[in-house]
C-alpha positions as CSV (number, residue, x, y, z in Angstrom):
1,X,23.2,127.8,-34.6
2,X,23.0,129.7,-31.2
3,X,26.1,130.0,-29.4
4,X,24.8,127.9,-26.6
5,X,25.2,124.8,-28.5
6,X,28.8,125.6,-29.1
7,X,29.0,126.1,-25.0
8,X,27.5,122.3,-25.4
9,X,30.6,121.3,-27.5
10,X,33.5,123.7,-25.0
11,X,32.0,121.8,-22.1
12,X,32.0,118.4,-23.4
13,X,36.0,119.0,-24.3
14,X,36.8,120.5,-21.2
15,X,37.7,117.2,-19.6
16,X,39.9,116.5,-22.0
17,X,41.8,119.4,-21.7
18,X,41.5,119.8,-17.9
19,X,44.0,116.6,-17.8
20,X,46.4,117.3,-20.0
21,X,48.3,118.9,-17.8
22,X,48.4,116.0,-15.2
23,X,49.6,113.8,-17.9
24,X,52.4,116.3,-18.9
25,X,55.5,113.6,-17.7
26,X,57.1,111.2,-18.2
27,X,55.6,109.3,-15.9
28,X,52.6,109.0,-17.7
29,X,51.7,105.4,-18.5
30,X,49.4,105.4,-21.3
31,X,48.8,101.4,-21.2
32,X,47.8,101.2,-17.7
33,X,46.5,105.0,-17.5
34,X,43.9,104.2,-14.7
35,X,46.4,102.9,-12.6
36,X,49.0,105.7,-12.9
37,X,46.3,107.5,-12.3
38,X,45.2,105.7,-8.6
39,X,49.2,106.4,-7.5
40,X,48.9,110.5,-8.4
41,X,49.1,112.9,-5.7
42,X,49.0,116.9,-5.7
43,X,47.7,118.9,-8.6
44,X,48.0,115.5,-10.6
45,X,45.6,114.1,-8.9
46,X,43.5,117.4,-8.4
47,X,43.5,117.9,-12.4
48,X,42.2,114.2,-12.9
49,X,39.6,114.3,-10.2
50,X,38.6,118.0,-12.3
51,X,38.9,115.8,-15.6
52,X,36.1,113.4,-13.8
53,X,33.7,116.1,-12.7
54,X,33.9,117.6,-16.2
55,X,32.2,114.3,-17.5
56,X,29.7,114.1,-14.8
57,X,28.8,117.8,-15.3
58,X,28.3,117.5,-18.8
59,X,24.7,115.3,-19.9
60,X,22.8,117.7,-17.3
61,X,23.8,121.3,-18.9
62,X,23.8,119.3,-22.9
63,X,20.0,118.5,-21.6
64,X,19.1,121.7,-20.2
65,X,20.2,123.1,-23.3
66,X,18.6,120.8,-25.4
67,X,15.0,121.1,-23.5
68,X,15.2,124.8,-23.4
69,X,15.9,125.3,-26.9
70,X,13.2,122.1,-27.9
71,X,10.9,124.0,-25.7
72,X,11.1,127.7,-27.4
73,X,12.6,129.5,-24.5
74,X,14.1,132.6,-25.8
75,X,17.7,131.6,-27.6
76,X,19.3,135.1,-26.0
77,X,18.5,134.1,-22.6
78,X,19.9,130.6,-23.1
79,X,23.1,131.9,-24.6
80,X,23.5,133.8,-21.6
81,X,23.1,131.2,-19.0
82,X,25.3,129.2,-21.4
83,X,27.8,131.1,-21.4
84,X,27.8,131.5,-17.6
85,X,28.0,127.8,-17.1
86,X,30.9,127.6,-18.8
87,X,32.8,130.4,-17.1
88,X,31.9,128.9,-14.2
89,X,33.5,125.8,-15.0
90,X,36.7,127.1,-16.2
91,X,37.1,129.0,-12.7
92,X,36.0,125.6,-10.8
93,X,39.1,123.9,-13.0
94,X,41.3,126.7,-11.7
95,X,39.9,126.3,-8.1
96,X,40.6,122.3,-8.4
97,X,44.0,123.2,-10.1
98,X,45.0,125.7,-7.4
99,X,43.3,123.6,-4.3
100,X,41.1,125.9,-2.9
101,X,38.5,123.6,-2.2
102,X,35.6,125.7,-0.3
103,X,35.4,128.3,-3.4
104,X,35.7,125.2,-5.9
105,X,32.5,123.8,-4.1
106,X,31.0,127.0,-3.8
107,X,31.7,127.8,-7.7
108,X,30.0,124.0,-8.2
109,X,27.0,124.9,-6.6
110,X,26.6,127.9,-9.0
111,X,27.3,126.2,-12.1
112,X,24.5,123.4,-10.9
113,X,21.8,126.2,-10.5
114,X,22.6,127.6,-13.8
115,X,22.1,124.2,-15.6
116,X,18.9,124.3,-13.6
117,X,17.9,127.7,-14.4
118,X,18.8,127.1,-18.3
119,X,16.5,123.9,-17.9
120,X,13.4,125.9,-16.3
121,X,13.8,129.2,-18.9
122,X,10.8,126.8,-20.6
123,X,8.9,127.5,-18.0
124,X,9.9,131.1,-16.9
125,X,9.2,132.0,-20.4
126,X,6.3,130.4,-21.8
């Protein structure tokens, strides 16, 4: 299996673990978790706004995976990219954590052209 599918499976977890550490309290309310969620403020709120992106970041890189393998681009160049796209999520979860939000939109940005670029090595390539 190339590596780049196991980037598929670290990115689809990352939301998970990108709010555990909002939930860290005892304030947590797991039977009404939405609405404790609505009254969090700070890095709370920052890590579960992360947690959401995580999940709307995920189907296009799975995708461009998918099509670029599907479509024979070369398995090294896709591990690479891979393994970009999910460095550059783990330093857009620090920038969210942290609250620098110019360099976390600027780190988003990059992480969207690499899904991109993963989904055009197809073309590049063939």
């Amino acid at each position: 299996m190339i590596l780049a599918f196991w980037c598929v499976l670290i990115v689809g977890l990352l939301p998970y673990l990108t709010a555990a550490p909002a939930k860290a309290t005892k304030s947590y309310d797991n039977a009404a978790p939405r609405d404790w969620a609505a009254r969090q403020s700070g890095f709370r709120a920052r890590a579960l706004a992360a947690h959401a992106n995580g999940f709307e970041a995920f189907p296009l890189f799975a995708v461009a995976v998918l099509v670029a393998f599907v479509n024979g681009a070369p398995h090294d160049a896709i591990d690479s990219l891979a393994v970009v796209f999910v460095a550059l999520r783990l330093l857009y979860i620090a920038c969210y954590y942290a609250g620098w939000a110019l360099v976390r939109s600027i780190v988003w940005i990059a992480a969207l052209g690499v899904a991109i670029a993963i989904f055009c090595l197809p073309v590049l390539f063939g």
